[in-house]
CHARMM internal coordinates of N, CA and C (Angstrom, degrees):
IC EDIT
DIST 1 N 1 CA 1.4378
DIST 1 CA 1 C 1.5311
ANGL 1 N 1 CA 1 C 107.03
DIST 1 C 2 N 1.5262
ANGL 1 CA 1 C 2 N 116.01
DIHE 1 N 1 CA 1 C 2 N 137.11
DIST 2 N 2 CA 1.3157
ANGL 1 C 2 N 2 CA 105.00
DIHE 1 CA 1 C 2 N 2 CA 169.40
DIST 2 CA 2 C 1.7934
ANGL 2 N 2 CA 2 C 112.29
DIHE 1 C 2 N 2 CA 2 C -158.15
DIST 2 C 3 N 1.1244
ANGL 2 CA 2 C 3 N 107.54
DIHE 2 N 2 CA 2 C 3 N 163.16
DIST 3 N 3 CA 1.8369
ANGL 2 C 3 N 3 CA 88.06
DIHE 2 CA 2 C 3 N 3 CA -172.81
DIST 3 CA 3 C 1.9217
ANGL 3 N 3 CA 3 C 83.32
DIHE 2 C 3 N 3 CA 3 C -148.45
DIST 3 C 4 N 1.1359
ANGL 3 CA 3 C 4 N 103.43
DIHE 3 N 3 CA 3 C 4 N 136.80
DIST 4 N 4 CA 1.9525
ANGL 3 C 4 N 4 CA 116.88
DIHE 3 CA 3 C 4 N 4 CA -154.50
DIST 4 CA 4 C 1.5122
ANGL 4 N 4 CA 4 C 108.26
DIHE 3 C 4 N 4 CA 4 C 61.61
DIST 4 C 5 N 1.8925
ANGL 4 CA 4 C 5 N 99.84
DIHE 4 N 4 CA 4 C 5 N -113.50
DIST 5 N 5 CA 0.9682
ANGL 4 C 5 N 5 CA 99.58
DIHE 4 CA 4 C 5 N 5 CA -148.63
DIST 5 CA 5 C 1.2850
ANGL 5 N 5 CA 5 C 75.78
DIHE 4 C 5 N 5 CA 5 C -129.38
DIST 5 C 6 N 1.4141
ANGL 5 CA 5 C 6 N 136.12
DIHE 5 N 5 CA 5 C 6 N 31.99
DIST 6 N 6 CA 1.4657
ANGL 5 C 6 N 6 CA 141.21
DIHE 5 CA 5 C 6 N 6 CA -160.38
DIST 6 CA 6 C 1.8460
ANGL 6 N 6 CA 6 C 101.54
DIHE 5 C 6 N 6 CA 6 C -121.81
DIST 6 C 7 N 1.3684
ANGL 6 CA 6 C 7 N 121.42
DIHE 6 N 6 CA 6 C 7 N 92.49
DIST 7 N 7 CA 1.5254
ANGL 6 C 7 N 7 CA 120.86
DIHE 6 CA 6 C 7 N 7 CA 174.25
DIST 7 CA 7 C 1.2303
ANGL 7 N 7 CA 7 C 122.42
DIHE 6 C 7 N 7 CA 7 C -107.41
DIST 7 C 8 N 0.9340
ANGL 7 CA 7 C 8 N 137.83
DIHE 7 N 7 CA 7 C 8 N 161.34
DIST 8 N 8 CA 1.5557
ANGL 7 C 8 N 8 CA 157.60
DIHE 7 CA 7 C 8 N 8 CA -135.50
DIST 8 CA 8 C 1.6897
ANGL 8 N 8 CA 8 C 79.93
DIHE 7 C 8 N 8 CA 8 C -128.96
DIST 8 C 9 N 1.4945
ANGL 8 CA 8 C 9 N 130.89
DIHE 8 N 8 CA 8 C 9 N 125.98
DIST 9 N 9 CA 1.2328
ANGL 8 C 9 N 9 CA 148.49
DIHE 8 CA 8 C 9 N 9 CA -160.07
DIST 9 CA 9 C 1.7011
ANGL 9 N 9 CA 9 C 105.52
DIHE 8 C 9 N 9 CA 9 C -91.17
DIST 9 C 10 N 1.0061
ANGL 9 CA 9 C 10 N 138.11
DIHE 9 N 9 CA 9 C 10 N 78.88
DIST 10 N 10 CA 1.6585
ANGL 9 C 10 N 10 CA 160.60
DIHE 9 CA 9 C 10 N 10 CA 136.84
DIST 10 CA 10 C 1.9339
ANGL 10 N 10 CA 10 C 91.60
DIHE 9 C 10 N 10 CA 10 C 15.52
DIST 10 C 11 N 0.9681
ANGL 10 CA 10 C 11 N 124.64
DIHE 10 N 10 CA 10 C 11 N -33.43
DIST 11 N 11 CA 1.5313
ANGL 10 C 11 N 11 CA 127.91
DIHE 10 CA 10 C 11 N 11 CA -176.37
DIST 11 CA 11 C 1.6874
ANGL 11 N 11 CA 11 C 105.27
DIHE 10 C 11 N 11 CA 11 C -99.23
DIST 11 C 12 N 1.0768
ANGL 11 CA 11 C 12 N 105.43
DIHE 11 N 11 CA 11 C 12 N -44.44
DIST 12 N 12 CA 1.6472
ANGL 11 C 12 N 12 CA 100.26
DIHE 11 CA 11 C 12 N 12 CA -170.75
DIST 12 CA 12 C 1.6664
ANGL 12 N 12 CA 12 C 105.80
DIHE 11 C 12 N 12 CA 12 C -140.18
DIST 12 C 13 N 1.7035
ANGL 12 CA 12 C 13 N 131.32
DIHE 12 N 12 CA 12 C 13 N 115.15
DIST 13 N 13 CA 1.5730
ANGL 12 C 13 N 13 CA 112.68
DIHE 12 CA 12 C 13 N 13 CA -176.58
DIST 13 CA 13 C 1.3327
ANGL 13 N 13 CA 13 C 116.86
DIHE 12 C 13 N 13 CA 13 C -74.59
DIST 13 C 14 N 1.7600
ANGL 13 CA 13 C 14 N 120.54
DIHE 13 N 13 CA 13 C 14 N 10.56
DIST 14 N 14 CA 0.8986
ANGL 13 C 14 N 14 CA 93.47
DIHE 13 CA 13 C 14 N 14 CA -166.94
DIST 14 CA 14 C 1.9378
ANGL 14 N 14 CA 14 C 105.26
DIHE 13 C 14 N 14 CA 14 C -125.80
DIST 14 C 15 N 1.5844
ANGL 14 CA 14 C 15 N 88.24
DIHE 14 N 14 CA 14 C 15 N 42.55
DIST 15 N 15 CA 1.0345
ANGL 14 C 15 N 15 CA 106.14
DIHE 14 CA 14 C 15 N 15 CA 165.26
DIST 15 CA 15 C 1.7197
ANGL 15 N 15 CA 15 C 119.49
DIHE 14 C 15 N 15 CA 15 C -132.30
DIST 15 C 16 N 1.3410
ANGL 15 CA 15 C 16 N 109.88
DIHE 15 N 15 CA 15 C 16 N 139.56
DIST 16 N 16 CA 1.7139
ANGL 15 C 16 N 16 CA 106.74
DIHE 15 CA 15 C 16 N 16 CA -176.45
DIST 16 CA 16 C 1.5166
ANGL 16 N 16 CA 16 C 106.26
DIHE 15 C 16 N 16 CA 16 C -115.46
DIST 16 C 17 N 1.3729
ANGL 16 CA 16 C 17 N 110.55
DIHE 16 N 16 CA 16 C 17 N 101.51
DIST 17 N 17 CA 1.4206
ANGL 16 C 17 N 17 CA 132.07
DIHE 16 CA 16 C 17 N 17 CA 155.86
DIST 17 CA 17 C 1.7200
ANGL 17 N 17 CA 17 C 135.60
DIHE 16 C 17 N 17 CA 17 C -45.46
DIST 17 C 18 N 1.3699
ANGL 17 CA 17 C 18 N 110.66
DIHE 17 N 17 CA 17 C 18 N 103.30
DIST 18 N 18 CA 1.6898
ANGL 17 C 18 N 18 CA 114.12
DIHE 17 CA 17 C 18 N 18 CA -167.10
DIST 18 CA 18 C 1.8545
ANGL 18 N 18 CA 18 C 89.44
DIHE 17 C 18 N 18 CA 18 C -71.14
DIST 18 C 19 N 1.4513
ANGL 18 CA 18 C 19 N 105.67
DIHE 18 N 18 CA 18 C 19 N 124.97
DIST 19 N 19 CA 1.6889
ANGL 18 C 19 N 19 CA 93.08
DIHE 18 CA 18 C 19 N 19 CA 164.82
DIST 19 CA 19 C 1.5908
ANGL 19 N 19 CA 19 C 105.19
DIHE 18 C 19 N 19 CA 19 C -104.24
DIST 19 C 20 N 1.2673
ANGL 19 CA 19 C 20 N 118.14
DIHE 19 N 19 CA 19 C 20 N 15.09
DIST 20 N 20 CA 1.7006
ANGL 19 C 20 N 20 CA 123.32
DIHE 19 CA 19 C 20 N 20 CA 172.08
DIST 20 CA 20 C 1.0447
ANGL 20 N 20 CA 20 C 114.56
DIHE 19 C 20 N 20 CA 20 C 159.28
DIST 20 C 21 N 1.0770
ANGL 20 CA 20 C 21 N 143.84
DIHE 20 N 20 CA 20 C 21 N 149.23
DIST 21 N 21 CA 1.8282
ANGL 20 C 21 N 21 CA 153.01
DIHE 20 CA 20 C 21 N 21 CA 172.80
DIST 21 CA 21 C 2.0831
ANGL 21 N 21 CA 21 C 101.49
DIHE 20 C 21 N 21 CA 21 C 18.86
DIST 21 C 22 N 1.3941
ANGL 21 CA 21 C 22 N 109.03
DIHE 21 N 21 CA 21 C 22 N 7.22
DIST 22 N 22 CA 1.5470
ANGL 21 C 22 N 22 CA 105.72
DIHE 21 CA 21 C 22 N 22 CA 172.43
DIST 22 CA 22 C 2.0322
ANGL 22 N 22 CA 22 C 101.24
DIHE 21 C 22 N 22 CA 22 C -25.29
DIST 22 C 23 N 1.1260
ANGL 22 CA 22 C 23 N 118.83
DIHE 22 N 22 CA 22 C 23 N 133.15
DIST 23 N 23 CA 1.4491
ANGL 22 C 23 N 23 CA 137.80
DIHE 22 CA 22 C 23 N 23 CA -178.50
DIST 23 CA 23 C 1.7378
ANGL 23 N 23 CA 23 C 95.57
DIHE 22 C 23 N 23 CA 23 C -89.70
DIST 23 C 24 N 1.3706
ANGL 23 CA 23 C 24 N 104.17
DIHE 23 N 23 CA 23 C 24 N 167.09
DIST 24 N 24 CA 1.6650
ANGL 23 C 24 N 24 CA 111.54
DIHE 23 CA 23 C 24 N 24 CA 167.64
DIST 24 CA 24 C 1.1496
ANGL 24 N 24 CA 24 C 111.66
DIHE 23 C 24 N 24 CA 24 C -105.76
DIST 24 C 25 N 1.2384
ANGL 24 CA 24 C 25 N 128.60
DIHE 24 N 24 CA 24 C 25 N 9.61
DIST 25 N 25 CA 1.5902
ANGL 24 C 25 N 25 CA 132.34
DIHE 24 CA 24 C 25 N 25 CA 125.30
DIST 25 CA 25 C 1.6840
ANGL 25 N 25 CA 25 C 120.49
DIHE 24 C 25 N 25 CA 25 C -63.26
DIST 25 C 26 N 0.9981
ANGL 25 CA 25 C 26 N 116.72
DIHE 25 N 25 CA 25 C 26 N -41.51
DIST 26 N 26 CA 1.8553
ANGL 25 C 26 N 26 CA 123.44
DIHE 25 CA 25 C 26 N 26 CA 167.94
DIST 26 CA 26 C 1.9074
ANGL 26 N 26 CA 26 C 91.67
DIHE 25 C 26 N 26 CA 26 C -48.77
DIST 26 C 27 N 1.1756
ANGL 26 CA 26 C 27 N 113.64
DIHE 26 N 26 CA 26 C 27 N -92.27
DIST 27 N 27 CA 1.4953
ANGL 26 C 27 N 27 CA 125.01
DIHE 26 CA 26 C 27 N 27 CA 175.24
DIST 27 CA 27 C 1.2197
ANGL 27 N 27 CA 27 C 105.76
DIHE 26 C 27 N 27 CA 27 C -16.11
DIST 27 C 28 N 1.3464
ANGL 27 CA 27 C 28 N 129.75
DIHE 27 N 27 CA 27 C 28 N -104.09
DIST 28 N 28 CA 1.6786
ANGL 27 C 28 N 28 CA 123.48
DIHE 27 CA 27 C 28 N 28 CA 176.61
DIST 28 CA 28 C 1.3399
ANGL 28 N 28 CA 28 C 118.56
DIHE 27 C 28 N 28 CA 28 C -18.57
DIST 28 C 29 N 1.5963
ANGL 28 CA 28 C 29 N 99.51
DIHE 28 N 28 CA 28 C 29 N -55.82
DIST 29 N 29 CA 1.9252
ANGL 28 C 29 N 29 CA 80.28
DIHE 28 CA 28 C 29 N 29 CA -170.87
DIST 29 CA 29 C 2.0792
ANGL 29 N 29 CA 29 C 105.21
DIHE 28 C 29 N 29 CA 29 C -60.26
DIST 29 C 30 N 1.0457
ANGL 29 CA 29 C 30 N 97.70
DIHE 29 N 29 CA 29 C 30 N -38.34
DIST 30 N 30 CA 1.8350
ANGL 29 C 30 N 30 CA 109.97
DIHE 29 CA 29 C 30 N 30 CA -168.64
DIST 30 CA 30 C 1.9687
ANGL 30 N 30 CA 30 C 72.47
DIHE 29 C 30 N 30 CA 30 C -41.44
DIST 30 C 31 N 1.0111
ANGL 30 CA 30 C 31 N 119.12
DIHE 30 N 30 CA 30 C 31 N -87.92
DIST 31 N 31 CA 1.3770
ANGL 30 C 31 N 31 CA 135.78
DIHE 30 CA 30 C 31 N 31 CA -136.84
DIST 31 CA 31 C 1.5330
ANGL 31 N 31 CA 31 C 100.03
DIHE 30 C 31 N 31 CA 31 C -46.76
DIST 31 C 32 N 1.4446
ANGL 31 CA 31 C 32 N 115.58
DIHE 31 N 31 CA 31 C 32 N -40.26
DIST 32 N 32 CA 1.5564
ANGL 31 C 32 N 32 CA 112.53
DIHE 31 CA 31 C 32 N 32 CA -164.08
DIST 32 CA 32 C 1.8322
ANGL 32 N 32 CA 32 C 86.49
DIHE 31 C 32 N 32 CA 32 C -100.05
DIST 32 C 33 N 1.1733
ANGL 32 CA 32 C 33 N 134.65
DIHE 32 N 32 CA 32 C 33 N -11.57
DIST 33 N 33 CA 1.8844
ANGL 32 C 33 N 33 CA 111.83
DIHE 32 CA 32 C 33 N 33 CA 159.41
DIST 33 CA 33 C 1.6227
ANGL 33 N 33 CA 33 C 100.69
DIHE 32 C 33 N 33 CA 33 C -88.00
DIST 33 C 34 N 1.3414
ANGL 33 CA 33 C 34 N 130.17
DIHE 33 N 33 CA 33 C 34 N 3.50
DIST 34 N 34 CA 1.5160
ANGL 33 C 34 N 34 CA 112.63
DIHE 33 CA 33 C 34 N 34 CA 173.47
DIST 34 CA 34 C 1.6408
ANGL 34 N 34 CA 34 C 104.29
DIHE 33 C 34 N 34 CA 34 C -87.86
DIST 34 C 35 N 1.7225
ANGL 34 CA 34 C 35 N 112.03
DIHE 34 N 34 CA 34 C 35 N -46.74
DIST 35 N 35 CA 1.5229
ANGL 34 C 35 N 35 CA 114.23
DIHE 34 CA 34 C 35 N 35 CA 179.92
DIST 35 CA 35 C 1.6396
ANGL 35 N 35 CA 35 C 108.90
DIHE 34 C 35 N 35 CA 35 C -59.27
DIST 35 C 36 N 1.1483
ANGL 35 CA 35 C 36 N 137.97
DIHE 35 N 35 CA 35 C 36 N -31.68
DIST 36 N 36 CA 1.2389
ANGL 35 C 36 N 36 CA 146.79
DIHE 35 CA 35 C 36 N 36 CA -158.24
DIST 36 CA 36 C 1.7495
ANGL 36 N 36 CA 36 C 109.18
DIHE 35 C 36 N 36 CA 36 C -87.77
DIST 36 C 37 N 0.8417
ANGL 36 CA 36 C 37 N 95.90
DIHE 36 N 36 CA 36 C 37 N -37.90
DIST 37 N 37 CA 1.9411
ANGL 36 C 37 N 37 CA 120.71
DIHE 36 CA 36 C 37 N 37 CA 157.50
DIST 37 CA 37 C 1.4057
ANGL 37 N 37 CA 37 C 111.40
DIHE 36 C 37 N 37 CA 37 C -51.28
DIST 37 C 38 N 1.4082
ANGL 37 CA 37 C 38 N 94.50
DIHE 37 N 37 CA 37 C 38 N -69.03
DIST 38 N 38 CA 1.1983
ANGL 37 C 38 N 38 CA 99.07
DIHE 37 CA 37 C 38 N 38 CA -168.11
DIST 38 CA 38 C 1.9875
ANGL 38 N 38 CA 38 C 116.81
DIHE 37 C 38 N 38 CA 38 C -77.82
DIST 38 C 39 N 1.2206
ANGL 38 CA 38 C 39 N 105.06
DIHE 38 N 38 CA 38 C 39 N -19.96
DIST 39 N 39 CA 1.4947
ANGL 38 C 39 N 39 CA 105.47
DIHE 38 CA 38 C 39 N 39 CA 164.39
DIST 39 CA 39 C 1.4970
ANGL 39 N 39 CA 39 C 118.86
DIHE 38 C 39 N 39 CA 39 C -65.06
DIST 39 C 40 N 1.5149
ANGL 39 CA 39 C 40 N 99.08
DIHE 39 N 39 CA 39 C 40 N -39.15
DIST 40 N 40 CA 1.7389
ANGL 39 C 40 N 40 CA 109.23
DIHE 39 CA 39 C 40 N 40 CA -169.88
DIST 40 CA 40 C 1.7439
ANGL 40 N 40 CA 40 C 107.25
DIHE 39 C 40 N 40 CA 40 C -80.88
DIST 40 C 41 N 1.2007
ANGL 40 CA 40 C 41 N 87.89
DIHE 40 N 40 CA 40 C 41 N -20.20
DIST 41 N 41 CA 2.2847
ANGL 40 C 41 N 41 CA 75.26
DIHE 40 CA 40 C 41 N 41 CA 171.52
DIST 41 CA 41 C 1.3644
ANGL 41 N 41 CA 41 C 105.46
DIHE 40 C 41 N 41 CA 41 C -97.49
DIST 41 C 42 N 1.8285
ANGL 41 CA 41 C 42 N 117.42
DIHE 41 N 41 CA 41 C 42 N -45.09
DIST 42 N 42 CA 1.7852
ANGL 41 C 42 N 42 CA 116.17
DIHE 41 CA 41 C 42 N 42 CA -161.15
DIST 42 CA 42 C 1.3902
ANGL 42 N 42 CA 42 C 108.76
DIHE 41 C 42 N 42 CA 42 C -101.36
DIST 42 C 43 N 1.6328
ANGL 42 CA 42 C 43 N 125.09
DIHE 42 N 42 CA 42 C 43 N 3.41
DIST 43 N 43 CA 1.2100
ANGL 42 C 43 N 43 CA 119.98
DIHE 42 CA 42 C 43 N 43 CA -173.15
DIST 43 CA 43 C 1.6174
ANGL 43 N 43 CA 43 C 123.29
DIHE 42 C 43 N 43 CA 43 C 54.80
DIST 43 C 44 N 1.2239
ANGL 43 CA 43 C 44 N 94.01
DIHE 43 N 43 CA 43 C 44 N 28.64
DIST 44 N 44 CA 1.7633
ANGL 43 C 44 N 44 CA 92.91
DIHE 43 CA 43 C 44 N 44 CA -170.42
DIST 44 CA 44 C 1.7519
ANGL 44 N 44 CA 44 C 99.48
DIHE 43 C 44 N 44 CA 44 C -126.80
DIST 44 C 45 N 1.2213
ANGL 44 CA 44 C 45 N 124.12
DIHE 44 N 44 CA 44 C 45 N 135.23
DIST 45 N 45 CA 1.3944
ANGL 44 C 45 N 45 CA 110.55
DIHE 44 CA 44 C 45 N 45 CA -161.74
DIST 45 CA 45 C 1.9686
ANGL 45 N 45 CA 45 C 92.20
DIHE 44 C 45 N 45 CA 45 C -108.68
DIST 45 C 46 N 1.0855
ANGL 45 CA 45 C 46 N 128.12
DIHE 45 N 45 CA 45 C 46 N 156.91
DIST 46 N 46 CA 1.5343
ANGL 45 C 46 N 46 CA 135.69
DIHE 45 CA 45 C 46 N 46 CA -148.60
DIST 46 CA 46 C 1.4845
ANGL 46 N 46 CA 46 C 102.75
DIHE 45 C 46 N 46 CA 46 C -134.68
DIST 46 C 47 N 1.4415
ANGL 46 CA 46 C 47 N 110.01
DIHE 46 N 46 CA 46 C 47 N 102.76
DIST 47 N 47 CA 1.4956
ANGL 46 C 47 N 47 CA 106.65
DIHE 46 CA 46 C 47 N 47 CA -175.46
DIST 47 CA 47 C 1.2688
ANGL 47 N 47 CA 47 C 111.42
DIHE 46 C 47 N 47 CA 47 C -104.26
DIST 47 C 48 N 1.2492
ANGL 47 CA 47 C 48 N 128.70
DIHE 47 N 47 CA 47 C 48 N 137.30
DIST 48 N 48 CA 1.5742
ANGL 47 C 48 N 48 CA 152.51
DIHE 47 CA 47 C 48 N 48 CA -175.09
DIST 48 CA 48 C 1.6720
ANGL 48 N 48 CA 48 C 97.62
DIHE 47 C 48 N 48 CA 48 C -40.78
DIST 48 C 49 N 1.3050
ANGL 48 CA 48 C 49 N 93.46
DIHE 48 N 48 CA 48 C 49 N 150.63
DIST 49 N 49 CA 1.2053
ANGL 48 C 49 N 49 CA 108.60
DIHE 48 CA 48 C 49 N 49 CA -177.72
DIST 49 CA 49 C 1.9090
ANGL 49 N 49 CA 49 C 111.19
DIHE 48 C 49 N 49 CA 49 C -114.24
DIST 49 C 50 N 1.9616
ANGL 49 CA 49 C 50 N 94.55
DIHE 49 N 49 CA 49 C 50 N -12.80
DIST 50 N 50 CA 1.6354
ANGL 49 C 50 N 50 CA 98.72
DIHE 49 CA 49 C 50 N 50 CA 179.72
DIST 50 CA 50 C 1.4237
ANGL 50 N 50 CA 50 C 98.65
DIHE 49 C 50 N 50 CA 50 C -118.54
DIST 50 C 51 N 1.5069
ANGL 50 CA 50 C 51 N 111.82
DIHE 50 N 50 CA 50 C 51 N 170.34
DIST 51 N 51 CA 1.5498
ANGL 50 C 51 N 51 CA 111.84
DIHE 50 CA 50 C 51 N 51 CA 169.54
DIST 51 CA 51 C 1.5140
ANGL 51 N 51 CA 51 C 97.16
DIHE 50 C 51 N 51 CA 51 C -100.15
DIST 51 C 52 N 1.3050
ANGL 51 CA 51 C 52 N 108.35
DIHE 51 N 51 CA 51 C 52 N 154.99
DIST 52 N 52 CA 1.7629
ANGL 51 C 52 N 52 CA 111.85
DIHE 51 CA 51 C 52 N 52 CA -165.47
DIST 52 CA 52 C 1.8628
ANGL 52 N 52 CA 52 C 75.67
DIHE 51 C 52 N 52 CA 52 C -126.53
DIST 52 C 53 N 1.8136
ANGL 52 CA 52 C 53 N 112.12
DIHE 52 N 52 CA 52 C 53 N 130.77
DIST 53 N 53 CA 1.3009
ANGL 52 C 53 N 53 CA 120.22
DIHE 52 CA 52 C 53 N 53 CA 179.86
DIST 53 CA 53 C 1.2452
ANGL 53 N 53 CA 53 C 101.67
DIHE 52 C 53 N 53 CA 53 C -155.11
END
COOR INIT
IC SEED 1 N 1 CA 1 C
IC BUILD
């Protein structure tokens, strides 16, 4: 999964891989279409582990 230049790491998901100038707008959106995914198939909603400021 990836949205810019911001990907979700093929080895580990619970790492997000810059493949170039990825923005922290790239990141956020990645993060809130990965939780939103993951609510809409497992019903389980996934709370952050960082504060985003």
């Amino acid at each position: 999964m990836k949205v810019g230049n911001a990907q979700v790491s093929l080895q580990h998901a619970n790492f997000i891989i810059n493949k170039g100038n990825a923005t922290a707008r790239d990141v956020i959106s990645l993060i809130e279409k990965v939780r939103k995914k993951v609510e809409g198939k497992f019903a389980i909603s996934l709370e952050l582990e960082l504060e985003v400021i």
